[in-house]
C-alpha positions in Angstrom: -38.6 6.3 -15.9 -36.7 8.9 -13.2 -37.8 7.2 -9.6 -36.2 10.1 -7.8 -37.5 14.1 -8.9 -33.8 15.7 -10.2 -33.4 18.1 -7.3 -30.0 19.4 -6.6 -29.6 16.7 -3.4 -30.0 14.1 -6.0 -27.6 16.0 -8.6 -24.7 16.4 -5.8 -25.0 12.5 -4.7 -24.7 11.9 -8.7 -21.7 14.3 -8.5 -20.3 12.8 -5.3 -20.5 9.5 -7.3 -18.7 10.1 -10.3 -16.4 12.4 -8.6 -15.6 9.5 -6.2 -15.2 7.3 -8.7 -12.9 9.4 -10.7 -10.6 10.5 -7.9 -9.9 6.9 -7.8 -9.2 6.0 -11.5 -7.4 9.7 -11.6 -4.8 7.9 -9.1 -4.3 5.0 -11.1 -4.1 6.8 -14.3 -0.9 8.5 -12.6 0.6 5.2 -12.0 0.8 4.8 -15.6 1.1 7.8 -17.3 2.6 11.0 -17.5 0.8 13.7 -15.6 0.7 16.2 -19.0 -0.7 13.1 -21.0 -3.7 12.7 -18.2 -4.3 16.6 -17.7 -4.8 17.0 -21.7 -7.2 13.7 -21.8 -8.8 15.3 -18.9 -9.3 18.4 -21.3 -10.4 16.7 -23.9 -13.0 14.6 -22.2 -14.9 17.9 -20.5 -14.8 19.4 -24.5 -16.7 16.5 -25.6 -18.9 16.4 -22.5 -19.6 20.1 -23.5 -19.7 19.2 -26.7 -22.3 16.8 -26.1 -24.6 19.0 -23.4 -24.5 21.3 -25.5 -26.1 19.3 -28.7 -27.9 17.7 -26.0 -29.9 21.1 -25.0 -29.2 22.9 -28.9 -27.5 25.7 -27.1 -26.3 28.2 -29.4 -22.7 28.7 -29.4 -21.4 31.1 -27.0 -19.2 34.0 -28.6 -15.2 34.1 -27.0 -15.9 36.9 -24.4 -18.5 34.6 -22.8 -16.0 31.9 -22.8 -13.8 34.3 -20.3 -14.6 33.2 -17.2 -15.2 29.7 -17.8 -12.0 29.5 -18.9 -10.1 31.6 -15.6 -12.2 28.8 -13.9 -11.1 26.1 -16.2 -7.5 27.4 -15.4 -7.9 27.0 -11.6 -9.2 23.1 -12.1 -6.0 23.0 -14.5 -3.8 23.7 -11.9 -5.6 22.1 -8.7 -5.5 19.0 -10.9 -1.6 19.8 -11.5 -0.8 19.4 -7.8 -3.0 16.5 -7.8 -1.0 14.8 -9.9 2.0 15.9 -8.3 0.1 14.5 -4.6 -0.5 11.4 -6.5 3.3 11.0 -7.8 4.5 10.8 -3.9 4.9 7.3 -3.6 3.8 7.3 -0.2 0.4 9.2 -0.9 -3.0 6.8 -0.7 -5.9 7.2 -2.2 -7.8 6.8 1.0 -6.1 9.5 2.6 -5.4 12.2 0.3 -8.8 12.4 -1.7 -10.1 13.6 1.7 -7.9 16.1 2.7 -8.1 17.4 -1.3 -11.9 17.3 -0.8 -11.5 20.1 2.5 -11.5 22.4 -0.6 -15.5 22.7 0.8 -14.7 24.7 3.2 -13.2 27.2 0.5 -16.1 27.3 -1.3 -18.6 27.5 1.9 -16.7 30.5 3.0 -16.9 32.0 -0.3 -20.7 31.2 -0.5 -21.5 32.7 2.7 -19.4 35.2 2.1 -19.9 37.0 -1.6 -23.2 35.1 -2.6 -24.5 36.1 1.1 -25.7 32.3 1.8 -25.5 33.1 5.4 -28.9 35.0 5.1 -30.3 31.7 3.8 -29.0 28.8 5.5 -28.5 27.0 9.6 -25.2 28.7 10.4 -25.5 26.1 13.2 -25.6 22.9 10.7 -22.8 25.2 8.6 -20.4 25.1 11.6 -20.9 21.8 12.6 -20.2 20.4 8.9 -17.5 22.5 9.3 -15.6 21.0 12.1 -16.5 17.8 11.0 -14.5 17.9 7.6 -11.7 19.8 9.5 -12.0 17.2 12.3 -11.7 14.7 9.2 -8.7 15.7 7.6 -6.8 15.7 10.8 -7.9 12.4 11.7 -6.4 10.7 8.4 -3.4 12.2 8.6 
């Protein structure tokens, strides 16, 4: 039984959850392991979750040149998670501080929103600006 209706504010608090959660356990991992070990197990657990969704929804397969841009993406979560890593291997870097100046990569993606999808059409450019400064405002404070 679902007590909340699956809108997209109840899919990004289940996002900010796990995310959370594994921004934490990606800094212990680090503590541990080699950073190539974690980035292929990393790999491997989105195939199977893709794996999975897609048994899950019995999506047909998708031929290679639909797997192009999913995979340009995939490279640039490769690589972000790369100098994660190498964030994470500074022996002074803290959880507590770096997962929220990582996590001012919003502002990239509200810029790009408003930007090429044309968002700013749609949305409070007032509540926009504010949220803005506030993450900004956030990332110098924990410095």
């Amino acid at each position: 039984c679902i007590i909340f209706p699956m809108t997209w504010y109840v899919y990004g608090i289940m996002v900010a959850v796990i995310l959370g959660t594994y921004n934490f356990l990606y800094g212990l991992l680090l503590r541990n392991m080699q950073p190539s070990t974690v980035l292929m197990g990393l790999g491997l657990g989105i195939l199977v979750v893709g794996l999975s969704v897609k048994n899950i929804a019995h999506e047909s397969f998708a031929n290679l040149t639909q797997l192009g841009i999913p995979i340009l993406v995939g490279l640039f979560l490769g690589l972000g998670m790369f100098f994660l890593t190498k964030a994470f291997a500074d022996p002074n870097a803290r959880v507590s501080q770096l997962i929220p100046l990582v996590n001012t990569n919003t502002l990239i993606s509200v810029v790009l929103g408003l930007v090429i999808l044309k968002e700013y059409q749609s949305v409070s450019m007032i509540k926009v600006i504010v949220g803005t400064i506030l993450i900004v405002l956030g990332a110098v404070v924990i410095k």
